[in-house]
Phi, psi and omega in degrees: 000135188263159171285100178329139097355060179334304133359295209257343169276313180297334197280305159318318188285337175293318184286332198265353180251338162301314180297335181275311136009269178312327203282313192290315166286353158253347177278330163300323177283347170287304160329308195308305172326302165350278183303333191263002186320279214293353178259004184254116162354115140016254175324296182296305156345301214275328179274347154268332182310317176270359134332297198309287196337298197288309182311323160279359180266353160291312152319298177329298207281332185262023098356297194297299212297317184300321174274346194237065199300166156206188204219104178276318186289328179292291210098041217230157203214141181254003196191110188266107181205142179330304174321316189277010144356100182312299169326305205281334195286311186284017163277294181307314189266005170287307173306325192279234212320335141326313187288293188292357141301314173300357181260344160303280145010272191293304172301303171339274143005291173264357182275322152290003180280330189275322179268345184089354197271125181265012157281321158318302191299325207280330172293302172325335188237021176246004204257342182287307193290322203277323164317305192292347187288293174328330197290318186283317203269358175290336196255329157317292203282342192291297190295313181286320197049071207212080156321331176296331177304320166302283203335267180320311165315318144331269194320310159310304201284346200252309174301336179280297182289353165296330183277324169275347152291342179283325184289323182295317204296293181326306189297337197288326175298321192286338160248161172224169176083208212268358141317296205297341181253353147322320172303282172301322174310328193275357179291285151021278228281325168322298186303289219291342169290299181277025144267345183285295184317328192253344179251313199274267240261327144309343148273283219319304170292339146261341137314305165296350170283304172300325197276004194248317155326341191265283167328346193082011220288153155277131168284160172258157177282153149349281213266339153330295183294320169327292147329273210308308213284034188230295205269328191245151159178158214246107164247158195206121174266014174286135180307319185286338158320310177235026165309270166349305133353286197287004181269293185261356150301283191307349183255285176329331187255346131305266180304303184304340170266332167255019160262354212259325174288356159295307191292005156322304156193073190283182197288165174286088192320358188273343186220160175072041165256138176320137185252100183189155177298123189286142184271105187258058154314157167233015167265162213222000000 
């Protein structure tokens, strides 16, 4: 057993008083939701209900991941124990992230209902499949420990928020007022994102690719990797395991949870729209 890492305990303990944080900010946004029921359309209801939904099984799931960090491809664990399972944790964060794109989805989804614009609806159901596509090549590298699997999968989540940044660009006409900077904010936070993915988090994983392609390292086959990530992982508190780690565990597992609990019950797409003829065109 190696010696913590102040650094990397401290770093746990943040994460993990972030997480409670969250857990606490969803049970308040169901209040809020609650309180905001009986003023709402039918339809816009049903699609925030499932805002919730979705938005708690993503809290929940980057919860699980904040108290029980792991390393899928190292295999690397702060807590040796079966909980801390490659499998189980990435199965949970397969789920977690699926859910906060459907919630991407789902602002698309109503903001095309309101404008009527079928370019909006058609981005909306195209932004779910290119995730689930990350998701397989993320669970290939998880299984393989083969980073070029990351690449890509990085490389997919910067083309899905490029298509919701696109779905917003379009939607910015059609409003004014705190939609209309509601809109915008989220165009913001989207560039800034797939500039973090494309400068940052996509070399960095290919770096590790090459250098591990350089090394000889052997991959594992499928059925191989299956068996590891179920039966093996290594623990370790050295700050170089989880430098990285902690860079973008900490911004994901924050900012990103707490765009996922805004959007709950963010403004209502139904109002303060531009009084003018809607484009339902269908070409994209």
């Amino acid at each position: 057993m190696n010696q913590p890492s102040v650094h990397v305990l401290y770093w746990w303990i943040c994460l993990s008083i972030i997480a409670c944080i969250n857990i606490l900010l969803l049970f308040i946004s169901f209040q809020i939701l609650t309180n905001k029921m009986k003023k709402m359309p039918c339809d816009l209801f049903a699609i925030r209900k499932w805002q919730f939904i979705f938005s708690s099984f993503y809290v929940l799931g980057c919860a699980f991941r904040s108290f029980v960090p792991r390393g899928d491809i190292e295999r690397i664990v702060l807590i040796d124990s079966w909980v801390s399972s490659i499998l189980l944790g990435r199965s949970v964060a397969t789920i977690a992230e699926l859910c906060f794109v459907a919630q991407w989805s789902l602002i698309l989804h109503e903001i095309g209902k309101y404008t009527l614009n079928k370019k909006i609806f058609k981005i909306s159901k195209m932004i779910l499949p290119i995730i689930l596509l990350a998701e397989i090549f993320s669970w290939f590298a998880c299984i393989t420990k083969n980073y070029m699997g990351t690449v890509i999968e990085e490389s997919l989540w910067a083309i899905a928020c490029s298509l919701f940044i696109w779905g917003l660009f379009i939607s910015r006409i059609y409003y004014v007022k705190f939609q209309k900077n509601f809109i915008s904010i989220g165009i913001i936070m989207g560039l800034l994102y797939v500039i973090y993915i494309m400068t940052v988090d996509v070399p960095v994983y290919f770096s590790l690719y090459l250098n591990s392609d350089s090394s000889n390292h052997q991959y594992l086959t499928m059925v191989q990797g299956f068996w590891d990530i179920k039966n093996h992982w290594t623990y370790s508190f050295k700050y170089e395991d989880w430098e990285y780690a902690m860079v973008w565990m900490t911004l994901y597992f924050s900012f990103a949870v707490w765009i996922s609990l805004y959007i709950i019950n963010g403004p209502k797409m139904n109002n303060n729209l531009k009084s003018f003829e809607v484009d339902t065109g269908f070409g994209l």
